[in-house]
C-alpha positions, 0 to 999 in steps of 0.5 A: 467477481469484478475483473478488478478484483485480486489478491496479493502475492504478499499473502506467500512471499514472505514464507516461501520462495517459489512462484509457482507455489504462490500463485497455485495458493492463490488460484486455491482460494479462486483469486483470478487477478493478483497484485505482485508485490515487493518480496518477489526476487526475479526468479520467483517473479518469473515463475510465478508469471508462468504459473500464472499464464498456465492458469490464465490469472491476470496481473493487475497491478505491481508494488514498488519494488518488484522484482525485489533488488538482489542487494536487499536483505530485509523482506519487511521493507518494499525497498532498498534506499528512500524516496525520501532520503536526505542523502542525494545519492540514496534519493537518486538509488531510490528513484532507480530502483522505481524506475526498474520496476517501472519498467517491469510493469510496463514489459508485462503490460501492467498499467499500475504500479503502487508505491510506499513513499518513506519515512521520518527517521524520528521516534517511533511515536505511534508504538505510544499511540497503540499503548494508550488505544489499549488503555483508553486514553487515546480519546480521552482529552490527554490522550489528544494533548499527546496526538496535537504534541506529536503531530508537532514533533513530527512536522518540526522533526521532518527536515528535508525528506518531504521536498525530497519526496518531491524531487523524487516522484518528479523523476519517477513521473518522468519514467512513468509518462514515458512507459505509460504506467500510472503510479499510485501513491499509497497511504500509509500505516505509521504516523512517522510514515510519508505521506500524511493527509496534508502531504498528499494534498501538497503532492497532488496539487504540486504534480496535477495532470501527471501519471502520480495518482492515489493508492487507498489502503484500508487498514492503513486508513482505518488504523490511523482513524482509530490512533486519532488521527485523519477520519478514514473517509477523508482520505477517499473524499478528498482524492477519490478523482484520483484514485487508481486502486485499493487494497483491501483489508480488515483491521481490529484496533491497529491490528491489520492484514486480516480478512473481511469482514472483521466486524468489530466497532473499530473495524474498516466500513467497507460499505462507505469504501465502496462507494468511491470505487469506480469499475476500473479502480484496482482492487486488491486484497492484501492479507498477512501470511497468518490468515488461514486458506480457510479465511482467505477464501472466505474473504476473497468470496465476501468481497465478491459477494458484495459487489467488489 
């Protein structure tokens, strides 16, 4: 197993509340490195960082935003306030919880921090786009006129929430060169979501030779490849030379979070994937709490087996 290799608390965090028992679940499926995510309150932040000394498992990256804010109520959110916000003081909120965790990262000598970017408060359009992938029609040539529609509401419904995007990972590159952590900016699940394929092309040109670099997540990609939107591989392509970390699930349709391998025919290709990784790429399998011990196990030993 790479030493890149691990697992993230997310799998626990939703359902329990002690760090210490997160980290012994982990440890249970042989996970030697783990990735501390954003459900983690700064009490079960802590005693999972003592479990995890005692059992000399490494911390290889952190998700924005750890240790979870004490005035956030929602475990289905990564954060508080958006990157994004039109409002310039939840923008500003936002870019200090980041900084927060930034320094978090940085005290415990972790090098990256991944990070989710917001979304567009429009219609939640692709709830349509997973019906018509169950009926068949997405491929279908209605099922396009639909995606090129909504592709064009999304962009005329943007506003200014990507030039606050923006100013905000500006402010948060800041921080990051100043405590020296790298701050991978994720791909994400929704189409609604920040940023899309042509939005990481503007943040990488805007903020070149800066500590913002790419976080690849599979499912996400895979999912948006099967709804009809960008290939999974042209995300990898386009941003491999920036590419700091990954995580690593399977999907079934848009059905995400589950061990690999699935192998169904819309099921991610790990073998293209792998690829693009390098030896330092972070690499961290990132399951929702419904995976049995059994198959999370399964997993964990199938992507070291092949030379993840």
């Amino acid at each position: 197993m790479t030493s890149m290799l691990g697992v993230s608390t997310c799998w626990k965090s939703r359902s329990l509340a002690d760090g210490d028992r997160i980290i012994r679940d982990l440890a249970g499926i042989a996970a030697t490195g783990v990735e501390l995510d954003y459900r983690l309150s700064p009490a079960m932040l802590e005693s999972a960082l003592k479990t995890m000394n005692e059992l000399g498992i490494k911390p290889l990256s952190m998700h924005a935003v750890c240790p979870a804010p004490v005035n956030k109520k929602s475990k289905n959110h990564a954060e508080v306030f958006m990157l994004c916000s039109a409002d310039e003081d939840e923008r500003r909120s936002a870019v200090k919880e980041v900084a927060v965790c930034l320094k978090a990262a940085s005290g415990l000598g972790i090098g990256v921090v991944a990070l989710h970017c917001g979304i567009i408060m429009m219609e939640r359009l692709s709830f349509t786009l997973q019906r018509m992938y169950d009926d068949g029609s997405i491929h279908s040539q209605d099922g396009q006129r639909v995606l090129a529609e909504f592709k064009t509401r999304r962009m005329s419904e943007r506003g200014p929430v990507f030039d606050q995007l923006l100013k905000s990972l500006e402010e948060v590159n800041e921080e990051a060169e100043r405590l020296n952590v790298l701050v991978g900016v994720e791909n994400r699940y929704y189409m609604e979501e920040l940023p899309n394929f042509d939005e990481f092309c503007v943040i990488f040109d805007r903020m070149k030779g800066s500590n913002i670099r790419y976080w690849h997540d599979t499912g996400h990609a895979q999912v948006q490849e099967n709804l009809g939107f960008t290939p999974h591989e042209a995300y990898l392509a386009e941003f491999s030379n920036l590419l700091i970390g990954v995580h690593i699930h399977d999907v079934k349709g848009y059905s995400d979070h589950s061990a690999p391998p699935v192998n169904a025919d819309d099921s991610v290709d790990f073998r293209m994937v792998k690829k693009y990784l390098k030896p330092e790429t972070i690499r961290i399998l990132e399951l929702k709490e419904s995976v049995s011990e059994e198959d999370a196990r399964a997993g964990l030993a199938w992507l070291a087996g092949n030379g993840f």
